[in-house]
PLY file of the C-alpha trace (Angstrom):
ply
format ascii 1.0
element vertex 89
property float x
property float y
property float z
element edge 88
property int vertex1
property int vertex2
end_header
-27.81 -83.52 -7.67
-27.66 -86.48 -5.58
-26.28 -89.84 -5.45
-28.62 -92.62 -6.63
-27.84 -94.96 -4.38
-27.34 -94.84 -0.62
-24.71 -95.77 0.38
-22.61 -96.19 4.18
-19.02 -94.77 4.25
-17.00 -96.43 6.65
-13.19 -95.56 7.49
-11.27 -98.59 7.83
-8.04 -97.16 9.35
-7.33 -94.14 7.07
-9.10 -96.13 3.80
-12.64 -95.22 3.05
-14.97 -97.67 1.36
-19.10 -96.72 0.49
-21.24 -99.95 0.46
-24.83 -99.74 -0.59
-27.18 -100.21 2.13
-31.30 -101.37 2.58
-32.88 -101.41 -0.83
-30.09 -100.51 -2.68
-27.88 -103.67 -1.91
-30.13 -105.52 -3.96
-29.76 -102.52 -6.80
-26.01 -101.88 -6.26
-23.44 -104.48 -6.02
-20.28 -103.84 -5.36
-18.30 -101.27 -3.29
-16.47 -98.04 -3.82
-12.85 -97.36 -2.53
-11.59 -93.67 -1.93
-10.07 -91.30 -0.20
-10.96 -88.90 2.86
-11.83 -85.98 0.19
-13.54 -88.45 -2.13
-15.26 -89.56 1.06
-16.37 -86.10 2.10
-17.78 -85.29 -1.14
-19.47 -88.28 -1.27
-21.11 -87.49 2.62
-22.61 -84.23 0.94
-23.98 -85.82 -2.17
-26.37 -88.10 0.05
-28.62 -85.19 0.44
-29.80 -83.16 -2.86
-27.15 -80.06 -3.45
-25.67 -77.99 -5.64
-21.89 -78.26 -6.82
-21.37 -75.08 -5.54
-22.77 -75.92 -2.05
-20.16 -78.96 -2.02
-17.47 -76.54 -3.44
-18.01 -74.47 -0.70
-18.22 -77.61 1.80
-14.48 -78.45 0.73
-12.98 -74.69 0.92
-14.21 -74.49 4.26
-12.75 -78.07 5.54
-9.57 -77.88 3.62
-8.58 -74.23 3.43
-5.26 -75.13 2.52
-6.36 -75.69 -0.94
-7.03 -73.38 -3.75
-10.25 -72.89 -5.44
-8.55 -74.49 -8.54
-7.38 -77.45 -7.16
-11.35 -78.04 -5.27
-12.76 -77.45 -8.52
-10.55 -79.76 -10.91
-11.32 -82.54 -8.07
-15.06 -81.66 -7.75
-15.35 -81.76 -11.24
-13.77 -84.95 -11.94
-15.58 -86.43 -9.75
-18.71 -85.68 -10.37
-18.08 -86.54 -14.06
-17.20 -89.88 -12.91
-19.80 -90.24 -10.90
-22.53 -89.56 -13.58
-20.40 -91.64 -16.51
-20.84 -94.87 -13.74
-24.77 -93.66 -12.97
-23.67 -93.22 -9.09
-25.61 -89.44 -9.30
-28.75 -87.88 -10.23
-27.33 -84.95 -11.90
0 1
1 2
2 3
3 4
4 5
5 6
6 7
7 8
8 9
9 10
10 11
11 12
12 13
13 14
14 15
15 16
16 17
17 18
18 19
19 20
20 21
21 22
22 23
23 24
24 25
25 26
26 27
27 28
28 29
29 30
30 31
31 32
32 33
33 34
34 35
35 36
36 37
37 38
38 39
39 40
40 41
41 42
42 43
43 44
44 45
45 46
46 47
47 48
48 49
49 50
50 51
51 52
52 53
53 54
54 55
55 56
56 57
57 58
58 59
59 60
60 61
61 62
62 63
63 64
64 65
65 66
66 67
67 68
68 69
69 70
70 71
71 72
72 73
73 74
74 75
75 76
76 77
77 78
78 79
79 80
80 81
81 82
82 83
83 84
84 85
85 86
86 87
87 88
């Protein structure tokens, strides 16, 4: 999987916003708002992976959370994601 789009991610002071970039302004309009962990998953899905390579990504920068709570927010995510047709599934 992969997002279709490329997109920048730029923190603005704790906020994160994605913005399509080159080609894909003309394709994309608009721009996401999120959070650092929506931000971070995003950062992986720029490059083809595997939801478990991203699940694994997350454990190992925010080892304070449980597998459950990674994988309900992975999920969601991703579901989103493919529902708006931000990611090549």
């Amino acid at each position: 999987m992969k997002l279709r789009y490329e997109l920048t991610i730029m923190d603005m002071g704790g906020e994160f916003a994605a913005v399509p970039v080159g080609e894909d302004a003309a394709k994309f309009h608009g721009m996401l708002k999120m959070n650092a962990v929506t931000a971070d998953i995003l950062g992986q899905l720029k490059e083809e992976t595997t939801p478990e390579k991203v699940h694994a990504y997350l454990k190992e920068k925010y080892p304070e959370s449980t597998d459950d709570e990674i994988g309900h927010t992975l999920v969601g995510l991703l579901n989103q994601l493919v529902r708006e047709g931000l990611l090549i599934p």
